[in-house]
DSSP file (Angstrom, degrees, kcal/mol; ACC not computed):
  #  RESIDUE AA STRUCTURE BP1 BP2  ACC     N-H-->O    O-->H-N    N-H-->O    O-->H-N    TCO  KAPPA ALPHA  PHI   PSI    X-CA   Y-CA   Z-CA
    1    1 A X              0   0    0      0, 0.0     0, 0.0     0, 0.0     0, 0.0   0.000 360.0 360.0 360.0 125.3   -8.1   -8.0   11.9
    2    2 A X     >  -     0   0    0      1,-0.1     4,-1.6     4,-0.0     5,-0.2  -0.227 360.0-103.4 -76.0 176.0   -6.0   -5.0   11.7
    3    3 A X  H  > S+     0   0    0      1,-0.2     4,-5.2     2,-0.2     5,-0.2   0.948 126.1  47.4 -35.7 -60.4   -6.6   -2.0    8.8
    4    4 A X  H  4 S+     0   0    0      1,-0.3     4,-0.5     2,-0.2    -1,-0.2   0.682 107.4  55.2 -78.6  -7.6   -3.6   -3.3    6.9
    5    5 A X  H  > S+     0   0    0      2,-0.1     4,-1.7     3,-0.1    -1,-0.3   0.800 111.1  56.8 -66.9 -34.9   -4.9   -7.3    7.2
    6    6 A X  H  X S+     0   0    0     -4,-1.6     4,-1.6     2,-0.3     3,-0.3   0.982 107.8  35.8 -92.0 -52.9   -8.0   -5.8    5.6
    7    7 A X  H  < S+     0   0    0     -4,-5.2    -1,-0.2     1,-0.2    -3,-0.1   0.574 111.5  59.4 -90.3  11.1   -7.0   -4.3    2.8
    8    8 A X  H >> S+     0   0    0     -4,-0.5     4,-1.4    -5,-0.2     3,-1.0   0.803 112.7  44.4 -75.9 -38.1   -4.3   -6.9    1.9
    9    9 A X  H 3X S+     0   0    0     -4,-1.7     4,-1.5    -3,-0.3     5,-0.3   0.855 111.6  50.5 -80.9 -44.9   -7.1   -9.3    1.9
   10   10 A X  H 3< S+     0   0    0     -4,-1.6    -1,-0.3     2,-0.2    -2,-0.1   0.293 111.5  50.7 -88.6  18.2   -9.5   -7.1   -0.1
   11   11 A X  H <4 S+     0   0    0     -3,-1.0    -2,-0.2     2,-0.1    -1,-0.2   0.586 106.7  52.4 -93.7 -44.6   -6.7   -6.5   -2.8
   12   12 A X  H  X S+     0   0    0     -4,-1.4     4,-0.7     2,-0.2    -2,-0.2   0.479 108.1  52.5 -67.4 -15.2   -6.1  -10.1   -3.1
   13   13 A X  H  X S+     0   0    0     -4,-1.5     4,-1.4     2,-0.1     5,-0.3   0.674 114.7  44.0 -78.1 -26.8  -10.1  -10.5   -3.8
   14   14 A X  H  > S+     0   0    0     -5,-0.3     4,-0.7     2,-0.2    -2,-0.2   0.734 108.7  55.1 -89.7  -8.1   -9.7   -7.9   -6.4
   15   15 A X  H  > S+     0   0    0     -4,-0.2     4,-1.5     2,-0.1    -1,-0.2   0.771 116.0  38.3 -61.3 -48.8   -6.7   -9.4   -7.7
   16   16 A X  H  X S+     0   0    0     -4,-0.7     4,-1.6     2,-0.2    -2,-0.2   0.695 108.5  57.9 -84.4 -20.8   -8.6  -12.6   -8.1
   17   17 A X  H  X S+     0   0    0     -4,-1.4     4,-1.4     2,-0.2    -1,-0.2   0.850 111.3  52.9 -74.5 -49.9  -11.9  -11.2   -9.3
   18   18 A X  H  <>S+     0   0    0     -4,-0.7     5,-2.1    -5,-0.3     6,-1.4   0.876 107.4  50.0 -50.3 -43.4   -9.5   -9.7  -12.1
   19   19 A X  H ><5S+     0   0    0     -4,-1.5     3,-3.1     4,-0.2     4,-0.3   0.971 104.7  50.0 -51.0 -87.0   -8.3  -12.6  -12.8
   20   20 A X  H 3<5S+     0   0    0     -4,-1.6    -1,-0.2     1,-0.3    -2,-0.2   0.595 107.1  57.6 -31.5 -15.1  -11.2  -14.6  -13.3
   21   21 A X  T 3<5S-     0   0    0     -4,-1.4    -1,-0.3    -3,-0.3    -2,-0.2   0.514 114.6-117.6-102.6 -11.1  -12.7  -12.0  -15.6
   22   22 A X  T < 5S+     0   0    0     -3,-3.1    -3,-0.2    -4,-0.4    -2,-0.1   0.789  86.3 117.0  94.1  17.1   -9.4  -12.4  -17.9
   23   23 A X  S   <S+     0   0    0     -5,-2.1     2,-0.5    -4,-0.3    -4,-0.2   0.811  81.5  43.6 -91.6 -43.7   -8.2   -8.6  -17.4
   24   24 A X  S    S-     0   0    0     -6,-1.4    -1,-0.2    -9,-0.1    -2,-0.2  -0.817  79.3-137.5-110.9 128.3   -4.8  -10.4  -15.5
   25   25 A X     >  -     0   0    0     -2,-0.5     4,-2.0     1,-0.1    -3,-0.1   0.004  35.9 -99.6 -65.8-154.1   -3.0  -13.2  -16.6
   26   26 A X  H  > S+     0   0    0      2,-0.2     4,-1.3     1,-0.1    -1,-0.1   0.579 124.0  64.9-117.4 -26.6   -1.9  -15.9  -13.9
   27   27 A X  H  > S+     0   0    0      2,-0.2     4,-1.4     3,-0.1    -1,-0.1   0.971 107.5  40.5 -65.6 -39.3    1.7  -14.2  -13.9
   28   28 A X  H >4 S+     0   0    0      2,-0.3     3,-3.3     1,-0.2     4,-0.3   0.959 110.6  58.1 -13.5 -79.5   -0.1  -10.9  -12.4
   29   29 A X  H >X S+     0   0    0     -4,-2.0     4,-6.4     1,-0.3     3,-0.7   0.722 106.3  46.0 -45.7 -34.2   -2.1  -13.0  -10.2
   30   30 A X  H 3X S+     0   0    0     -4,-1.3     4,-1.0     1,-0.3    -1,-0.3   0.643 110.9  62.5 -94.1  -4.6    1.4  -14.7   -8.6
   31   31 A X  H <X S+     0   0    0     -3,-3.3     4,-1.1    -4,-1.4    -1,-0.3   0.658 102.4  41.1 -88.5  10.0    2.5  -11.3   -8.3
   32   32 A X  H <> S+     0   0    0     -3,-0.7     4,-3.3    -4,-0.3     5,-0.4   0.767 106.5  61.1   0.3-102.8    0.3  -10.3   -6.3
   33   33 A X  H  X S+     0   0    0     -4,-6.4     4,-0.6     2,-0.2    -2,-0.2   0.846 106.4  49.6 -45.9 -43.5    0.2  -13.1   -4.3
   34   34 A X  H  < S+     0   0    0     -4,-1.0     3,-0.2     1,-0.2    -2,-0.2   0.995 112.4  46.7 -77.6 -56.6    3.8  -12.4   -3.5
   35   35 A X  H  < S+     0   0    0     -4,-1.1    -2,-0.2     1,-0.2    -1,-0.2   0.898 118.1  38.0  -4.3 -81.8    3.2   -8.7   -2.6
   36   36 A X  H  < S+     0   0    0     -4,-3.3     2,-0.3   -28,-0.1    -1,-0.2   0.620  93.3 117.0 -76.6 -15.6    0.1   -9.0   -0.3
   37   37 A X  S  < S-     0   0    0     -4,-0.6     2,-0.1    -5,-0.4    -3,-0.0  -0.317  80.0 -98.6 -54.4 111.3    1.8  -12.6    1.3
   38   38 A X        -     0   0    0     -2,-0.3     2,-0.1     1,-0.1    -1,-0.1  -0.358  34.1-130.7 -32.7 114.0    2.5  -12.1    5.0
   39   39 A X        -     0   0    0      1,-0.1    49,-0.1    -2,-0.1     2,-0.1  -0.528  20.9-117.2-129.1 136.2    6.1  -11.3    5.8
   40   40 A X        -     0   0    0     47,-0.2     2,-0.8    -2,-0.1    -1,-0.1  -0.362  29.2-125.7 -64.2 147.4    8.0  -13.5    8.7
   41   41 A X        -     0   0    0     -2,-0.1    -1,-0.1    50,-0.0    43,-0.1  -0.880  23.3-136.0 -91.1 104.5    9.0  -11.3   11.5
   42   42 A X        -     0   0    0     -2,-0.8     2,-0.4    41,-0.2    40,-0.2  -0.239  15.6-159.3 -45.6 132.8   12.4  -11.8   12.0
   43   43 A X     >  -     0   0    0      1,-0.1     4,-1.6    38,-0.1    38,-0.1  -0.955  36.4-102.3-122.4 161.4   13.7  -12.2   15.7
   44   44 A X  H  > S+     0   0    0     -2,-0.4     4,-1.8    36,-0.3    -1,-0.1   0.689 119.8  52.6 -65.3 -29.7   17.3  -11.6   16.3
   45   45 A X  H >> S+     0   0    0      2,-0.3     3,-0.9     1,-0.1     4,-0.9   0.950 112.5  49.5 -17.0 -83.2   18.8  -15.0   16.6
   46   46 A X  H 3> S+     0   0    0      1,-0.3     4,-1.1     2,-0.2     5,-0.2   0.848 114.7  45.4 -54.7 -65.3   16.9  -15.8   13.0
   47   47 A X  H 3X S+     0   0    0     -4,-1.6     4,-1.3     2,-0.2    -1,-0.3   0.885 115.8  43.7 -67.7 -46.7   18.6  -12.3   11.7
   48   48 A X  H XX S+     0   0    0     -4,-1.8     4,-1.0    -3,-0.9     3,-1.0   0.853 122.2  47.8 -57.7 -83.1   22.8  -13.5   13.6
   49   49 A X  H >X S+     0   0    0     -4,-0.9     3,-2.5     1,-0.3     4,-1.8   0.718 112.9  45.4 -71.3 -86.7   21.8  -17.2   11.8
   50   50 A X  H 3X S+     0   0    0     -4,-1.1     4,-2.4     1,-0.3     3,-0.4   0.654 117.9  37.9 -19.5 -70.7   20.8  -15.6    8.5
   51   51 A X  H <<>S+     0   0    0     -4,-1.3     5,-2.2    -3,-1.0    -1,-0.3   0.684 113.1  58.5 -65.9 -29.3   23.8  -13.2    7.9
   52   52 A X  H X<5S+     0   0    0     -3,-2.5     3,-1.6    -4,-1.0    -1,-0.3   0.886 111.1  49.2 -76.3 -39.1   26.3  -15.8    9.4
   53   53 A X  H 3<5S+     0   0    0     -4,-1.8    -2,-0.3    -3,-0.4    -1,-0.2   0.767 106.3  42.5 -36.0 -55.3   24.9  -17.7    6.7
   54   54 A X  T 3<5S-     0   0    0     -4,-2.4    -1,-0.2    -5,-0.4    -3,-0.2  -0.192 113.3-127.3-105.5  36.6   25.1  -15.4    3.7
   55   55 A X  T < 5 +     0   0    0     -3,-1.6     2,-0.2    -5,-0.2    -3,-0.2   0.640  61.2 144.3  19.3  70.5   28.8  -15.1    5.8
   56   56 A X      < -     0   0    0     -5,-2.2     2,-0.2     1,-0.0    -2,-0.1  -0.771  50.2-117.2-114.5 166.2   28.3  -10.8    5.8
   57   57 A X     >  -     0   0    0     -2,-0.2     4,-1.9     1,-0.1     5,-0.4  -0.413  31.1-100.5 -94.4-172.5   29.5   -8.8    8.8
   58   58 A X  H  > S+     0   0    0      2,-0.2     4,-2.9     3,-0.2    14,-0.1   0.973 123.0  50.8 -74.5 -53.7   27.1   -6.9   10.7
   59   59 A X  H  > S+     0   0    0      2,-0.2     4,-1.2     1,-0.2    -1,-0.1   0.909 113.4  45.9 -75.0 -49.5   28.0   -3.5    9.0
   60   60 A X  H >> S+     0   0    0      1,-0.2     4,-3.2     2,-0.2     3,-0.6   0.956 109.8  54.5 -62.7 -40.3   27.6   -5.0    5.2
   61   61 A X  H 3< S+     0   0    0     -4,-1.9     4,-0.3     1,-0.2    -2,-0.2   0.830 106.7  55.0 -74.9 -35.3   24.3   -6.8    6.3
   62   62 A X  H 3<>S+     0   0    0     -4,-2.9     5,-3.5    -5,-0.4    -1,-0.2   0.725 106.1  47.0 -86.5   0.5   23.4   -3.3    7.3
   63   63 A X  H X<5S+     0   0    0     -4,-1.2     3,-1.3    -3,-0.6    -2,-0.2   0.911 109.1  53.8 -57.0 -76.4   24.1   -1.5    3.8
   64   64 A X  T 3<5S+     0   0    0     -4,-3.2    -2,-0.1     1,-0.3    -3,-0.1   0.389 116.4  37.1 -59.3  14.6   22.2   -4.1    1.8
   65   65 A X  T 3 5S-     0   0    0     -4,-0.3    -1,-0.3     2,-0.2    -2,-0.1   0.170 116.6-117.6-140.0 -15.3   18.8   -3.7    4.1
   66   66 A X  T < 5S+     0   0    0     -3,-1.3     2,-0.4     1,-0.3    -3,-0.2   0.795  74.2 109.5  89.7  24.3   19.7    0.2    4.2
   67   67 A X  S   <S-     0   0    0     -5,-3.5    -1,-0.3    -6,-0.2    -2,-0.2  -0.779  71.2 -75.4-128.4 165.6   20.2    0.3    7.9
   68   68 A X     >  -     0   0    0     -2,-0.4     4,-4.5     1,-0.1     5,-0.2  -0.313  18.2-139.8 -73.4 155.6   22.5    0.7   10.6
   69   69 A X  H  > S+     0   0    0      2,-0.2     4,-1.0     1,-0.2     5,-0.4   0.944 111.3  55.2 -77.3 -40.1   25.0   -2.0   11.9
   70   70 A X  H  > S+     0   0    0      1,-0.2     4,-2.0     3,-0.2    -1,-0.2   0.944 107.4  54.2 -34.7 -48.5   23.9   -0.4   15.8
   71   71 A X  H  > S+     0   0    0      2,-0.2     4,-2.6     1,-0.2    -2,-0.2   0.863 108.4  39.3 -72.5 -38.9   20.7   -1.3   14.5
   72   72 A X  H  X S+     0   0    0     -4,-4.5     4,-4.1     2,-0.2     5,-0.3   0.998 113.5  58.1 -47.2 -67.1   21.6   -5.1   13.6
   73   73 A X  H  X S+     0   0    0     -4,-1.0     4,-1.1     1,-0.2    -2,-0.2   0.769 110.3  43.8 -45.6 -45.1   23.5   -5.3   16.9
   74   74 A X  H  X>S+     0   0    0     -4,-2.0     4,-1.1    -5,-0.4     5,-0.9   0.956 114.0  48.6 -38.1 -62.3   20.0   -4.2   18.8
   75   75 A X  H ><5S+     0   0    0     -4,-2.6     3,-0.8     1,-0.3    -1,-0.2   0.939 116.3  42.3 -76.3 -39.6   18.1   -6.4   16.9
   76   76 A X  H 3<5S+     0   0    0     -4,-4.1    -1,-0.3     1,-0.2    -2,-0.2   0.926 115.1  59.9 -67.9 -24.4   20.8   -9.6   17.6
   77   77 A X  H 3<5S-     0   0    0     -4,-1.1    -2,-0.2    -3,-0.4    -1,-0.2   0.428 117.2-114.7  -7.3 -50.6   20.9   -8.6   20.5
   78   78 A X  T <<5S+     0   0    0     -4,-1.1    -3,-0.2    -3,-0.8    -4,-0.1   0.059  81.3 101.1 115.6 -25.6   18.0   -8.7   21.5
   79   79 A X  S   <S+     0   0    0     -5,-0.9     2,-0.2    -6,-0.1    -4,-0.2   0.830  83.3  11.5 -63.3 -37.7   16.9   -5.4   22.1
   80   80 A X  S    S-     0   0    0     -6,-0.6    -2,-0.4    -8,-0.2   -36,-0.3  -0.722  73.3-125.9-132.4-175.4   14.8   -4.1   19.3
   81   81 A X        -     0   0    0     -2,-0.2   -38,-0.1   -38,-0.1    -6,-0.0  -0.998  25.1 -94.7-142.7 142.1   13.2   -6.0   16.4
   82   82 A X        -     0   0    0     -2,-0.3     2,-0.2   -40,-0.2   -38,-0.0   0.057  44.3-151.0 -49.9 145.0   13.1   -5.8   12.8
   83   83 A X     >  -     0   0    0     -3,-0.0     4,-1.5   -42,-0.0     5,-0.3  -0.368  36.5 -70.9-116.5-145.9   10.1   -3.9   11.7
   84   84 A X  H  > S+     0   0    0      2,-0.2     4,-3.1     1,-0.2    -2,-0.0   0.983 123.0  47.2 -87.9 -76.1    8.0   -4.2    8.5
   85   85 A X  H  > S+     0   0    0      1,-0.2     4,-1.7     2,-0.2    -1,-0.2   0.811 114.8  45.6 -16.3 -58.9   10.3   -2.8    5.7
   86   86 A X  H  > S+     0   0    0      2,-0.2     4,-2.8     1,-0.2    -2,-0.2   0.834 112.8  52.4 -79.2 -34.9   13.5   -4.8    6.8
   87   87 A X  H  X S+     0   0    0     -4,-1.5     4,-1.0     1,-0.2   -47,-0.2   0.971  99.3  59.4 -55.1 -45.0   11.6   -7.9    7.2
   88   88 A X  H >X S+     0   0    0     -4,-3.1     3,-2.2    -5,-0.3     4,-1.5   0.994 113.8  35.3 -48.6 -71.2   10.5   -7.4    4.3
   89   89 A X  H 3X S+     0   0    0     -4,-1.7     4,-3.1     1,-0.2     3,-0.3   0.856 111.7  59.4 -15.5 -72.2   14.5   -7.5    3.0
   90   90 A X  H 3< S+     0   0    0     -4,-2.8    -1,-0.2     1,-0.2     4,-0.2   0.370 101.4  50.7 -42.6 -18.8   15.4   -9.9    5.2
   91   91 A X  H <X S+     0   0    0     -3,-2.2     4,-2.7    -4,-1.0     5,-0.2   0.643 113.8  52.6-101.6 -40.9   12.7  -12.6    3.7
   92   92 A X  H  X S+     0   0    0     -4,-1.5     4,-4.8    -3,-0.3    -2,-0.2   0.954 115.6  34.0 -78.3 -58.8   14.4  -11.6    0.2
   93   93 A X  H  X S+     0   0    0     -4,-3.1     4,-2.2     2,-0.2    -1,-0.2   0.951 120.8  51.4 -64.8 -44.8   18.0  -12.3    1.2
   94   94 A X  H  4 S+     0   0    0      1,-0.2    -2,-0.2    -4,-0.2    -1,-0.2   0.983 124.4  34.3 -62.0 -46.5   16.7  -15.6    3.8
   95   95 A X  H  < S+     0   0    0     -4,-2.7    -2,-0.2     1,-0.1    -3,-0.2   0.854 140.1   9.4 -89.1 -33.8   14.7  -16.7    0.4
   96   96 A X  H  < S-     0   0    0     -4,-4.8    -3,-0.2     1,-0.3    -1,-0.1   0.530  92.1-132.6 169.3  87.0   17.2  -15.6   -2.2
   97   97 A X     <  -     0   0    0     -4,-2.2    -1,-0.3    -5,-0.2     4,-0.3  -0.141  39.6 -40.4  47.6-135.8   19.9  -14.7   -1.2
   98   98 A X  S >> S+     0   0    0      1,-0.2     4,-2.0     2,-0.2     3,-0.6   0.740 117.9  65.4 -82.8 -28.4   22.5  -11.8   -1.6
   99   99 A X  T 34 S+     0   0    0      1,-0.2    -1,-0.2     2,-0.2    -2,-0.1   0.906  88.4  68.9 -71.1 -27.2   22.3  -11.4   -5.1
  100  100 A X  T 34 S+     0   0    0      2,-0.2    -1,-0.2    -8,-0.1    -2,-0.2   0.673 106.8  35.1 -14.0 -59.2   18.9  -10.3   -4.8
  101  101 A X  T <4        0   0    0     -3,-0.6    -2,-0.2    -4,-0.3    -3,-0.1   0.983 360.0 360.0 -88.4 -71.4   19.8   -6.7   -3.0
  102  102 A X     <        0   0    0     -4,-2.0    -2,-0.2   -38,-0.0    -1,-0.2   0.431 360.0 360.0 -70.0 360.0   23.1   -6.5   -5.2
């Protein structure tokens, strides 16, 4: 288990310890949960399919995720891969949708 597995885990036990003592309500708790929740790693096929999807161009998809369109082309491409931050994004827009970033 890396560092940052370990203290997502031990954040979500203090989340829940909180909870159970009545310091957080249950909305807290599910935000939380959504926070510390394990973020899909996009591969670039999944990022072309997404954005052909929410029908953006390469260069717009790379605004609303704060990045460059080189960097989308890499990543459909094949060359590089979404790291931790844009996955993060990418999960937002896959789950719901564009108005989300706007």
């Amino acid at each position: 288990m890396n560092e940052n597995s370990r203290l997502l885990k031990e954040a979500m036990e203090t989340a829940r310890g909180l909870y159970k003592s009545d310091i957080i309500d249950i909305r807290r708790l599910r935000e939380y949960e959504a926070l510390c929740a394990p973020v899909h790693k996009f591969t670039g096929e999944e990022v072309k399919e997404l954005r052909n999807r929410i029908k953006v161009s390469q260069p717009v998809l790379a605004q609303l995720i704060n990045t460059s369109a080189a960097t989308i082309r890499a990543w459909e491409a094949g060359q590089k891969n979404p790291g931790g931050p844009s996955c993060k994004l990418l999960d937002i827009l896959n789950r719901k949708g564009i108005e989300a970033l706007l």
